[in-house]
LUMGU-154784 format. One record per residue (C-alpha): residue in three letters; x, y, z. Coordinates in pm, whole numbers, plus 32768, in hexadecimal, padded with zeros to 4 digits. Layout:
BEGIN
('ALA',(X,Y,Z)),
...
end
This chain:
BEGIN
('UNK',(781E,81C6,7A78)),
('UNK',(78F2,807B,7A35)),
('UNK',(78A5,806E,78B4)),
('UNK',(78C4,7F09,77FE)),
('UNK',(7938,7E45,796A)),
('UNK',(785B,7D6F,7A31)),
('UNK',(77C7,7E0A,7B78)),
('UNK',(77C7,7D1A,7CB7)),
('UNK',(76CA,7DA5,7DA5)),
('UNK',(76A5,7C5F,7E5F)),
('UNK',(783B,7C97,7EBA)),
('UNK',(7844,7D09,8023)),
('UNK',(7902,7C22,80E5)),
('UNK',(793B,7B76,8220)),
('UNK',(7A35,7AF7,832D)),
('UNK',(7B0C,7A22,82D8)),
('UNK',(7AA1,795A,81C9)),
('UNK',(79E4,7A14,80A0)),
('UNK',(78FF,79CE,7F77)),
('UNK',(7810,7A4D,7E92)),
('UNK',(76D9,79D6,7F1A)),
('UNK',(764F,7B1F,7FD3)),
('UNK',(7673,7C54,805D)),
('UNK',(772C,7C2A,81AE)),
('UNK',(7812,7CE8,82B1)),
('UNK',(7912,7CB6,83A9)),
('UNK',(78DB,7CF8,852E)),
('UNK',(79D9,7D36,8638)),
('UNK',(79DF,7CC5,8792)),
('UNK',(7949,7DD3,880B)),
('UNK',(7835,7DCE,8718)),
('UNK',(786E,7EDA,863E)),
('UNK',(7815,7EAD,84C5)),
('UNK',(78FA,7EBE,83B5)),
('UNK',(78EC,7E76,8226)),
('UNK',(7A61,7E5E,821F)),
('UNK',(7A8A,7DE9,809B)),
('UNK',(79BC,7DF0,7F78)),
('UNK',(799E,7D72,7E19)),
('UNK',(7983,7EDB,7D4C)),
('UNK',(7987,7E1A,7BCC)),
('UNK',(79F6,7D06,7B1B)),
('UNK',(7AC0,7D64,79F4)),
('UNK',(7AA9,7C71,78BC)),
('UNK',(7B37,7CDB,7796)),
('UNK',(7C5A,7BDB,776A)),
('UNK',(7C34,7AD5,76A6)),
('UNK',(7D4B,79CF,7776)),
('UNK',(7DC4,7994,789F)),
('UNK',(7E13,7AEB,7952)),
('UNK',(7F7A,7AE1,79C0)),
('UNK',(7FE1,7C03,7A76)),
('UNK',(7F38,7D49,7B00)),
('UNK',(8004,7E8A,7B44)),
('UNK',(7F80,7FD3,7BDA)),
('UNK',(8039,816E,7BC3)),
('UNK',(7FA7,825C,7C71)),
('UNK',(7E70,827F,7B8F)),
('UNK',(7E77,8164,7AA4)),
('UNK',(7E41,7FCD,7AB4)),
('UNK',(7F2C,7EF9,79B4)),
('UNK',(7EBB,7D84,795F)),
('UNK',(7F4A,7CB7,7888)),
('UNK',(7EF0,7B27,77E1)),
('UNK',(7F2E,7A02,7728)),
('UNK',(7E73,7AD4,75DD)),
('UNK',(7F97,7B8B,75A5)),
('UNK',(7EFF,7CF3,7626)),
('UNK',(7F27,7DBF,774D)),
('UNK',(7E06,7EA9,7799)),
('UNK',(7E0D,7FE2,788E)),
('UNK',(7CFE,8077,7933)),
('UNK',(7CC5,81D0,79DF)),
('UNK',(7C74,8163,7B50)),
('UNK',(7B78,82AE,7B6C)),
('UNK',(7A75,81C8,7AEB)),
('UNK',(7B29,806B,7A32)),
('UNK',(7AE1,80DC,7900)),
('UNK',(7BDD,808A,7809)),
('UNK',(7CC8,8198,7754)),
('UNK',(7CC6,820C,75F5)),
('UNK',(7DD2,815A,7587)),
('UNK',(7D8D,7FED,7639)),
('UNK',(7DD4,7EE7,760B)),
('UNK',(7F42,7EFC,75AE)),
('UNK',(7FD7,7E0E,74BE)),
('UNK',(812C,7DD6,7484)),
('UNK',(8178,7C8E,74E4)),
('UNK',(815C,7B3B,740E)),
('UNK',(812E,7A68,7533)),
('UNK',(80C1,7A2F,7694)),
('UNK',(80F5,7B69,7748)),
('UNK',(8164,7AF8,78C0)),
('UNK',(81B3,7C4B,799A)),
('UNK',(818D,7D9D,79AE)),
('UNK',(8200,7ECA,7A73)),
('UNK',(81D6,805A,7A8C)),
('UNK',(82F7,8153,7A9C)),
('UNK',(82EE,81F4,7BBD)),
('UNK',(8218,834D,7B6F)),
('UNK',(8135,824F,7A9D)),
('UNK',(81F7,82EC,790B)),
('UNK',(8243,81A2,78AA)),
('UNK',(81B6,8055,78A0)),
('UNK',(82C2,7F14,7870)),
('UNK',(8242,7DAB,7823)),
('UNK',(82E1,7C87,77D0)),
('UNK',(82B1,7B56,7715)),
('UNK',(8301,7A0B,766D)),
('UNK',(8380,7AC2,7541)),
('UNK',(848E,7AF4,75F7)),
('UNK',(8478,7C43,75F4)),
('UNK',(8404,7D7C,7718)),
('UNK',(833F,7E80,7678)),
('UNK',(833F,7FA6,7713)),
('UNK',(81E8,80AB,76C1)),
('UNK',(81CA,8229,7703)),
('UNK',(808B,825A,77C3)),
('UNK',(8038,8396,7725)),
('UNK',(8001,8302,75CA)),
('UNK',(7FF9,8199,75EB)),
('UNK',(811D,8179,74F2)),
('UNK',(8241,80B8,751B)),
('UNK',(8371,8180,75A7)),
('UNK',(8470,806B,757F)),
('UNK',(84A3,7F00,7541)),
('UNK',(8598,7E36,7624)),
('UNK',(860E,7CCA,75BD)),
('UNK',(8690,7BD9,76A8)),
('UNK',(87CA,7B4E,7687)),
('UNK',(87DB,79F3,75F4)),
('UNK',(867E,7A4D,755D)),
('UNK',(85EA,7972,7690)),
('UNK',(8468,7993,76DB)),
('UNK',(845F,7A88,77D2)),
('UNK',(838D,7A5B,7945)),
('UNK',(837C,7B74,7A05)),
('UNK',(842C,7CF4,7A09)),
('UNK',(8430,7DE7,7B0D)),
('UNK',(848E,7F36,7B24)),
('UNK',(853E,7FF5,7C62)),
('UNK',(845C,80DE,7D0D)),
('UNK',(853C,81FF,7C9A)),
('UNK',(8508,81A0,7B37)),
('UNK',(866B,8196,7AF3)),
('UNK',(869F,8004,7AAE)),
('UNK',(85D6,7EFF,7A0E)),
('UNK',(860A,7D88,7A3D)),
('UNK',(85B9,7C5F,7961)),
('UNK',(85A4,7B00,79B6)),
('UNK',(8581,79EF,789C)),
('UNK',(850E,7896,78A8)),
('UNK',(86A2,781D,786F)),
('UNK',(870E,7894,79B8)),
('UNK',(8797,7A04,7916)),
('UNK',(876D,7B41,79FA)),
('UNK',(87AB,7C79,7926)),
('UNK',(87D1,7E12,79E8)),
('UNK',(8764,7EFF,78E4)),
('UNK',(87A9,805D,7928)),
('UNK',(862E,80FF,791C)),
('UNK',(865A,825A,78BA)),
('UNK',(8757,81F3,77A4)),
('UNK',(86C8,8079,7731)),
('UNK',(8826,8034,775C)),
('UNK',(8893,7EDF,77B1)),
('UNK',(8989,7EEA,78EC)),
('UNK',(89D7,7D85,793B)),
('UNK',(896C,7C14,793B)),
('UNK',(895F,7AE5,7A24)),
('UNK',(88D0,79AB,7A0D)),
('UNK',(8843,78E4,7B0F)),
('UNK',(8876,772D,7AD5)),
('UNK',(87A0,7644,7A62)),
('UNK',(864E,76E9,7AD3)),
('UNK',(8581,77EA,7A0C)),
('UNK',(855E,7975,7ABF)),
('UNK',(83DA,797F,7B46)),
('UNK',(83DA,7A83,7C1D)),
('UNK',(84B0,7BDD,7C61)),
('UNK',(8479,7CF1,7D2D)),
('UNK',(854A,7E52,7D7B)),
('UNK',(8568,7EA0,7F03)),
('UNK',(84FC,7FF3,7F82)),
('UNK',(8649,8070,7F71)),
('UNK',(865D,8042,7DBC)),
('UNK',(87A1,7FAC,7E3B)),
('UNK',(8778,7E2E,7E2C)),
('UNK',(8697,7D46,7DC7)),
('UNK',(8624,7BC9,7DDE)),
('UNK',(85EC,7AE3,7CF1)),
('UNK',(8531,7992,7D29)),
('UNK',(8532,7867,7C3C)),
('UNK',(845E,7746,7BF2)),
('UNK',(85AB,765E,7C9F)),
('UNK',(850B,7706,7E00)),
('UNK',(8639,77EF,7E50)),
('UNK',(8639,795E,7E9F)),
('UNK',(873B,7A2F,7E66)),
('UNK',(87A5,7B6B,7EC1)),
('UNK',(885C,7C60,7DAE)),
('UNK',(8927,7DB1,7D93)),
('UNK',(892D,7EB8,7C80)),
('UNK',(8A94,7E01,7C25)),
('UNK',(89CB,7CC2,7C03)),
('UNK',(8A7C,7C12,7D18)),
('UNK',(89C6,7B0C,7DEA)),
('UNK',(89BD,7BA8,7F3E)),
('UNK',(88F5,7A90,7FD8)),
('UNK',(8845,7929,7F52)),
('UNK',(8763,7886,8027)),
('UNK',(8720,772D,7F9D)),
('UNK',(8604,7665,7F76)),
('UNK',(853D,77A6,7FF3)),
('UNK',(83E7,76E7,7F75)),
('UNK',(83DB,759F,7F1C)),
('UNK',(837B,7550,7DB6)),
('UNK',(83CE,76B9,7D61)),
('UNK',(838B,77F6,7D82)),
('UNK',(8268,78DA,7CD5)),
('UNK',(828F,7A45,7D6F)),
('UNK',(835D,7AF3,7E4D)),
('UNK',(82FB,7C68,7EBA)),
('UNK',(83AE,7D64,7FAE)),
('UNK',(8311,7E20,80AE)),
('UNK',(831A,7FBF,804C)),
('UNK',(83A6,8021,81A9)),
('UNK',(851B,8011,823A)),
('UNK',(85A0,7FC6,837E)),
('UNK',(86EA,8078,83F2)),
('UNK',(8781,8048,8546)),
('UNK',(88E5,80C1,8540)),
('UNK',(89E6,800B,8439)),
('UNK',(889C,7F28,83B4)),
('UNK',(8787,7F3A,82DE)),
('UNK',(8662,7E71,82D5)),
('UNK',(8594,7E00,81E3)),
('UNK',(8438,7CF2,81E0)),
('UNK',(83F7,7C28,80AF)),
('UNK',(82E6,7B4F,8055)),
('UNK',(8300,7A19,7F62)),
('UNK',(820A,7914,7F22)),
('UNK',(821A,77C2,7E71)),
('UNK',(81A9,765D,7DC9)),
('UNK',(81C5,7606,7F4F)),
('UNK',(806F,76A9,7F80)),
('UNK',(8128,778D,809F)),
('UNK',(817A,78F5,80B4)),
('UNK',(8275,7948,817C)),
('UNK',(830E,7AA3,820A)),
('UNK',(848B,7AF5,8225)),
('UNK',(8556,7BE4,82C8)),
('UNK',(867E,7C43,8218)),
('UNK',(87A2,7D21,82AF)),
('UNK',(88A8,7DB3,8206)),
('UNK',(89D1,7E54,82E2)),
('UNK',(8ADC,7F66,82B3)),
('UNK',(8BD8,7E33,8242)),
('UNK',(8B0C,7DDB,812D)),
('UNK',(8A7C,7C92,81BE)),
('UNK',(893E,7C1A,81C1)),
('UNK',(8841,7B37,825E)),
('UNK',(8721,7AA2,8213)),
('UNK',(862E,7A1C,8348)),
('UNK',(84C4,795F,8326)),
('UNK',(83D6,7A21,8404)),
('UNK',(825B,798A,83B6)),
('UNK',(81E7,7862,82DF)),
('UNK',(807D,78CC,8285)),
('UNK',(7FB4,778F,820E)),
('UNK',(7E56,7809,81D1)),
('UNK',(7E39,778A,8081)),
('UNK',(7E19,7619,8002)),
('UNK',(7EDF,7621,7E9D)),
('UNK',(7FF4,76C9,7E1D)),
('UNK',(801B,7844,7E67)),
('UNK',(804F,78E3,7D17)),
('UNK',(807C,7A64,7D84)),
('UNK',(80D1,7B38,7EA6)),
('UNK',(80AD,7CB3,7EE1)),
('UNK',(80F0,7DB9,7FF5)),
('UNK',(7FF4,7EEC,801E)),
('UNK',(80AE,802D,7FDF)),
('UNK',(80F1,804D,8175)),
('UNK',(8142,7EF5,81AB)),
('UNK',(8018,7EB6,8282)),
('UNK',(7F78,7DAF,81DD)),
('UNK',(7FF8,7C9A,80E4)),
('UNK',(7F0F,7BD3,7FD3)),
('UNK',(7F36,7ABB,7F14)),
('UNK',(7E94,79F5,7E15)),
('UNK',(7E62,7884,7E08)),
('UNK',(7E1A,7718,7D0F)),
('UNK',(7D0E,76DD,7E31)),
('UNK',(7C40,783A,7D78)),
('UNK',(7C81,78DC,7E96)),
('UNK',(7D0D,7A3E,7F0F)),
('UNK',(7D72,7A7B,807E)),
('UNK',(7DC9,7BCD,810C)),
('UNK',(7EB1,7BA9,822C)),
('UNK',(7F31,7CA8,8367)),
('UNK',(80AE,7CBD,82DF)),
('UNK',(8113,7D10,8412)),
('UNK',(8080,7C14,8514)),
('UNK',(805B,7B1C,83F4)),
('UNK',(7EFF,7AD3,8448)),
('UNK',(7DDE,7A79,831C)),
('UNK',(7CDE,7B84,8317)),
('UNK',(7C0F,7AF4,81CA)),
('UNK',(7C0A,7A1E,80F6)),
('UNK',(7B2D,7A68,7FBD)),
('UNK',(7A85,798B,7EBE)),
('UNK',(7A1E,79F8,7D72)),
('UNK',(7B12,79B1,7C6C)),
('UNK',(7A90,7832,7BA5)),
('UNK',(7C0B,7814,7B51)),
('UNK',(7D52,7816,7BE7)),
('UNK',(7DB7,797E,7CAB)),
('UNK',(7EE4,79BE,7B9F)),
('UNK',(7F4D,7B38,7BD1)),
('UNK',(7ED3,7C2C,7D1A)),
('UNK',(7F42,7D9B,7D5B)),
('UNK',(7F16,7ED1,7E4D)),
('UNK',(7EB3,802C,7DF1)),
('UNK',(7FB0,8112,7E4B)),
('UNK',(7EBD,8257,7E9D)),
('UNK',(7D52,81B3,7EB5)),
('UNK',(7CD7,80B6,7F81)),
('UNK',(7CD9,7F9D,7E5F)),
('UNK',(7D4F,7E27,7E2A)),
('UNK',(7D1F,7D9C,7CC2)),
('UNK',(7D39,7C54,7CA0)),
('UNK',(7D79,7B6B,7B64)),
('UNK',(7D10,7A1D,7B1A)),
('UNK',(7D40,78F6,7A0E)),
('UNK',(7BB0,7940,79EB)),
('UNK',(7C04,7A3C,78ED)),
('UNK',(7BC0,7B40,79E6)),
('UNK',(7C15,7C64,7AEC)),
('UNK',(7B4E,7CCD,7C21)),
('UNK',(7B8F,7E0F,7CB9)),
('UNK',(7B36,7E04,7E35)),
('UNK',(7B17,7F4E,7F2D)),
('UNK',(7BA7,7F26,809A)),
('UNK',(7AB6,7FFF,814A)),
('UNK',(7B4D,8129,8265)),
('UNK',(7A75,8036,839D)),
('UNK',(7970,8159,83E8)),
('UNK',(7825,80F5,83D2)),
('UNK',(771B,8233,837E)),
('UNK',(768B,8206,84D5)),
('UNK',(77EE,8238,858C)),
('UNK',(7828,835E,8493)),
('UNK',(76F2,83EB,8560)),
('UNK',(7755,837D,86CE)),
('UNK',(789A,8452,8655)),
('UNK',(7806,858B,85BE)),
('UNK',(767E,859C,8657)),
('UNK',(7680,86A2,87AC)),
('UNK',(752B,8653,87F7)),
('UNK',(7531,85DD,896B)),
('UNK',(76C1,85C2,8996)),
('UNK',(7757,8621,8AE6)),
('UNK',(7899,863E,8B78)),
('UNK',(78A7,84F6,8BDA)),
('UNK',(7866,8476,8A63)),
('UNK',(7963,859A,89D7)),
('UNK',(7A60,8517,8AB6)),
('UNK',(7A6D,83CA,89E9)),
('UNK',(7A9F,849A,88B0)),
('UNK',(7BE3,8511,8828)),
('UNK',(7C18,867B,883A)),
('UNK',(7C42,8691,86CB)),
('UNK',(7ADA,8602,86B8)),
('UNK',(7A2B,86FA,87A6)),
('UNK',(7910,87C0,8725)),
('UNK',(78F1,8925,875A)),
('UNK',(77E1,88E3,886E)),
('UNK',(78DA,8813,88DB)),
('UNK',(79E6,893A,88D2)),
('UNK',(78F2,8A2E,89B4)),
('UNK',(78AC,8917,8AC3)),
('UNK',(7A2D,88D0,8ABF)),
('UNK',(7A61,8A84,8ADF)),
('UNK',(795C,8A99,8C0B)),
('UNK',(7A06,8966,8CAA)),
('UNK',(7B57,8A11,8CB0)),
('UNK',(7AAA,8B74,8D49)),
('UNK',(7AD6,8C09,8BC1)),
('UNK',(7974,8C50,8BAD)),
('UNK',(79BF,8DCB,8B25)),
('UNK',(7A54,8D08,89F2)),
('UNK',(794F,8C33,8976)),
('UNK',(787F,8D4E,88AC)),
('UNK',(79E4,8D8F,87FA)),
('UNK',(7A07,8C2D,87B2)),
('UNK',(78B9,8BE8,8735)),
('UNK',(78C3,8D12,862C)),
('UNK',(79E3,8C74,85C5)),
('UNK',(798E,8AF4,8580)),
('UNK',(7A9A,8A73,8666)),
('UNK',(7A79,8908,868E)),
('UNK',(7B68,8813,8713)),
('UNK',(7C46,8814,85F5)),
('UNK',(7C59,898D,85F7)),
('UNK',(7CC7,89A2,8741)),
('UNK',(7E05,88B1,871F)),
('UNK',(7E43,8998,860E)),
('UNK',(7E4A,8AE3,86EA)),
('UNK',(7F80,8BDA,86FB)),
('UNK',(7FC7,8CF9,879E)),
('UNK',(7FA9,8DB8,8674)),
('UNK',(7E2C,8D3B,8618)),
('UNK',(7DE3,8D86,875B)),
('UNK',(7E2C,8EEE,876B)),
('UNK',(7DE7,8F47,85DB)),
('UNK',(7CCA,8E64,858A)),
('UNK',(7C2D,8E1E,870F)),
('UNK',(7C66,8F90,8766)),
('UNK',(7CDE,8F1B,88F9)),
('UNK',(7D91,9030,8948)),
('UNK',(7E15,8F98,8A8C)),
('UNK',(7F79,8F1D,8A71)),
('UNK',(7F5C,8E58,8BA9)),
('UNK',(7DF7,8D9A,8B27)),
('UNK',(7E87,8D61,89F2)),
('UNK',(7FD1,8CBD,8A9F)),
('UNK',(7EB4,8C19,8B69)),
('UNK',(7E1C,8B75,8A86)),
('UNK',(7F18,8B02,89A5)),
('UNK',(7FAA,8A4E,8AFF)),
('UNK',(7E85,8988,8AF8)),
('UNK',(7E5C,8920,899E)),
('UNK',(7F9C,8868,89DF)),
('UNK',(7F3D,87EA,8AFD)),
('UNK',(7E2B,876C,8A2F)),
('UNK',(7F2E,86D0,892C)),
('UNK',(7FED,864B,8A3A)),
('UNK',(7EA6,8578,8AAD)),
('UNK',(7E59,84FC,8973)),
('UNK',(7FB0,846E,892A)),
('UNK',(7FA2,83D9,8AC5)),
('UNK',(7E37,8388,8ABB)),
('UNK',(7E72,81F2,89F9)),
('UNK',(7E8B,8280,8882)),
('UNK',(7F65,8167,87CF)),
('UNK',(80B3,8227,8767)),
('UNK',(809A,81C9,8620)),
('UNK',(7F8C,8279,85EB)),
('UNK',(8012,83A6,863B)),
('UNK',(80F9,8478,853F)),
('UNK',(8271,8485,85A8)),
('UNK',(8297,8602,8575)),
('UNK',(8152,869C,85F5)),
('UNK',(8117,857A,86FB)),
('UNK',(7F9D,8583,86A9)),
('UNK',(7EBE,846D,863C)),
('UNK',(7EB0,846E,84BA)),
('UNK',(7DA0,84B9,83C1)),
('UNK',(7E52,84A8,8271)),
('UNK',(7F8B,83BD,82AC)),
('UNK',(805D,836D,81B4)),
('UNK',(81D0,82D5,817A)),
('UNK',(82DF,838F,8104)),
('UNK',(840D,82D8,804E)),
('UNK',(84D3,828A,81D6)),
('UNK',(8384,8185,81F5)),
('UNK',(8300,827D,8316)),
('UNK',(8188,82DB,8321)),
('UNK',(813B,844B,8352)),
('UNK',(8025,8554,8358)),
('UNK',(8039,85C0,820F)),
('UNK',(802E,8745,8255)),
('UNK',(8137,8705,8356)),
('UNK',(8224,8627,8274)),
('UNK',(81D1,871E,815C)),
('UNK',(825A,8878,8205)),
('UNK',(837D,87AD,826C)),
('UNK',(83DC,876E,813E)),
('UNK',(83B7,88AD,80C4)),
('UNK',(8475,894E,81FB)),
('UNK',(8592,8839,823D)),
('UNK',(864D,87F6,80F2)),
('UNK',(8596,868E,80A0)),
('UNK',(8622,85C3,81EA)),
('UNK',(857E,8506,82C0)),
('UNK',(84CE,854B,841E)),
('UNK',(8526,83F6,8498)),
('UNK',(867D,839B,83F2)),
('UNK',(8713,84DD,83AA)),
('UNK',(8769,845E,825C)),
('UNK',(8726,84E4,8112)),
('UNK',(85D9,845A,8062)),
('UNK',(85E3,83CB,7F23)),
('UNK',(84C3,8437,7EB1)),
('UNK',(8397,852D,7F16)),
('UNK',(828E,8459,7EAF)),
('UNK',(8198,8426,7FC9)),
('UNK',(80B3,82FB,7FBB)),
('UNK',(7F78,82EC,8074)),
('UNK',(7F81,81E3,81BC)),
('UNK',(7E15,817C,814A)),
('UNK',(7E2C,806E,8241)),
('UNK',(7EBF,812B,836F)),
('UNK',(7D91,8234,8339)),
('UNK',(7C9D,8110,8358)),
('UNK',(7D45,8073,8497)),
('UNK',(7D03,81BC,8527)),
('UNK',(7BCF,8216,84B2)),
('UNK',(7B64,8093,8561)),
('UNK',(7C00,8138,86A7)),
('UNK',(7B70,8265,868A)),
('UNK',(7A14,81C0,8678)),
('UNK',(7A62,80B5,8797)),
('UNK',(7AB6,81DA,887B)),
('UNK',(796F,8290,8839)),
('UNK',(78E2,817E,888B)),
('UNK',(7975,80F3,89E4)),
end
């Protein structure tokens, strides 16, 4: 399947520090099993240092110190026709995805950002740099309408995307532009530099906030969070940076109605010896990665800033690391020449896939632990006897309702695809199934894990451009039926584009599995 890369059998990991030695897994308190992260293939076709790794919704992007920059289908790692790209005549030290994954940019120490069409592989348009300065890092705003550049002289340039127009340049003193990244918003951006400041930009290139001396020795990345926090006249923002300071830190950064901002620490995270060379949110936000001098790669909890791994394969220093957007994927790039690919596994082991699903001597006692949306039709006829609905259980059988099926009940399917006659019964028992809805949402589910619209514990979440996580069906017809706003904020989205909470299915599907269990 993974033509011309490495296979690493021998990757399953464990908690919390990682190598290559074995199979292993990780094991909760309560002693449930789980092979949380893997090591799918090792990718090895540059021929330098690998610099930077980029992900779009089906492709990987890597790019080196040979000049090249070769993309891969993610279906299987296999490299496309028209890989490796070369355009560059030196080092190539960032690239980045538009946002539906058309175009590729990259940027290098020709002083130049190259930007490729992914449909052919050619080059769309060259960009050079003002002041023909080698040029670090580029990033483009997650509404694909502005590109930045930052060059090893201190100059920031705002290129208008859709036009390769350049709109207006700034220049930051006596430090060369490392690291740059758009906020959620495609309305401002940060910039760090190798003097250890961070600063905070508008589309008008004004300096909305500087906070000095951010990492000591400078700074290497710098990465927003995908979601957005509004409470009234403010929104709110997270960032990540890292640095030569071998620290990566997490910042909250509110803007309010009177165009102020400010910046706040909120964690320090220290779990790795050297330098911390890259940084990168998961597509929800749940999780944060970084890559290390000390080898290393740790995977964090972004939100209770707590180390969850820390894996050890790379021979080299951890130079570039990145987040699938839609699968459940890290890749991770090294001075070793190469780039893993690792799998963060959903938490269900096979054997709680069968506590779930098997019907073989369950009672009500063991169906009461389950979710509703989990109950088996078996499940469904004890539940119907229970309740004195006996008379319905030979209707509900021919039909195949399970748990699911049931939450899914109207008055309508009740009368043209049930045949109950009865208005009364069919009042009846659409009384309970909310009653039933009401229980789970009372009965100790987390409320995050339950979707803001339909109030029901999620099987498909995903966030939508306000940085909410829905049920995808639910978010979908809402959509469709209320003009593109949002069910939380009331205000319009930006975009459509759903990504899948890969991370917020697993922390449910781990719930799921500790309540069969208890």
């Amino acid at each position: 399947m993974y033509s011309d890369v490495r296979r690493k059998r021998h990757g399953q990991l464990f908690n919390p520090e990682v190598n290559s030695a074995g199979p292993s897994s990780n094991t909760t308190e309560e002693g449930t099993t789980f092979q949380m992260t893997s090591l799918i293939c090792t990718l090895q076709h540059h021929r330098d240092d690998v610099n930077w790794c980029a992900f779009s919704g089906k492709l990987l992007a890597t790019c080196s110190g040979d000049k090249t920059l070769r993309v891969y289908d993610t279906t299987d790692f296999c490299e496309l026709p028209f890989s490796p790209l070369s355009g560059h005549g030196y080092s190539v030290h960032c690239c980045c995805f538009s946002a539906c994954g058309q175009f590729l940019a990259s940027c290098s120490t020709d002083a130049t950002v190259v930007i490729w069409s992914m449909a052919s592989g050619e080059i769309e348009s060259v960009l050079e740099h003002p002041g023909r300065s080698p040029v670090r890092v580029c990033a483009l705003s997650l509404d694909s309408a502005h590109l930045v550049s930052g060059a090893a002289d201190g100059t920031l340039a705002l290129w208008d995307f859709p036009s390769k127009r350049l709109c207006r340049t700034a220049t930051v003193n006596d430090a060369t532009v490392v690291a740059c990244s758009f906020s959620p918003c495609s309305q401002l951006f940060m910039t760090g530099s190798s003097y250890g400041d961070l600063r905070l930009w508008n589309l008008d290139m004004n300096q909305l906030h500087v906070e000095k001396n951010a990492h000591d020795l400078g700074v290497t990345c710098c990465t927003f969070a995908p979601s957005i926090l509004i409470g009234g006249l403010m929104v709110q923002f997270r960032l990540a940076s890292c640095g030569q300071d071998s620290q990566l830190k997490i910042w909250s950064i509110t803007k309010s109605s009177a165009k102020t901002c400010r910046m706040q620490l909120l964690h320090t995270l220290n779990g790795q010896m050297a330098p911390v060379l890259s940084c990168a949110y998961s597509f929800d936000g749940q999780l944060l990665v970084s890559g290390s001098v000390d080898k290393t790669v740790t995977i964090y909890d972004a939100k209770n800033a707590v180390l969850l791994y820390t894996l050890k394969t790379h021979e080299r220093y951890v130079t570039a690391c990145a987040f699938s957007p839609t699968l459940p994927l890290i890749a991770t790039g090294s001075m070793d020449k190469t780039v893993n690919i690792w799998r963060l596994d959903d938490g269900c082991s096979g054997q709680a896939e069968t506590a779930l699903t098997s019907d073989e001597g369950r009672n009500p006692a063991s169906r009461s632990k389950l979710l509703v949306s989990d109950w088996s039709e078996e499940d469904m006829s004890e539940w119907l006897v229970e309740e004195g609905l006996g008379g319905l259980v030979d209707k509900f059988r021919a039909n195949n309702i399970d748990g699911t099926e049931l939450l899914g009940l109207t008055k309508e399917t009740l009368a043209s695809e049930l045949h109950i006659e009865s208005l009364g019964l069919r009042s009846k028992l659409l009384r309970m199934v909310e009653e039933l809805k009401s229980e789970s949402v009372c009965s100790g589910i987390p409320d995050e894990f339950l979707c803001p619209i339909t109030r029901e514990l999620m099987k498909e979440p995903v966030i939508a451009a306000d940085g909410y996580s829905y049920e995808r069906e639910a978010i979908e017809s809402w959509i469709h039926t209320k003009n593109r706003s949002s069910p939380m904020t009331n205000l319009p989205l930006l975009t459509t584009l759903l990504i899948p909470n890969h991370t917020l299915k697993m922390a449910i599907g781990r719930w799921k599995t500790t309540q069969s269990q208890a």
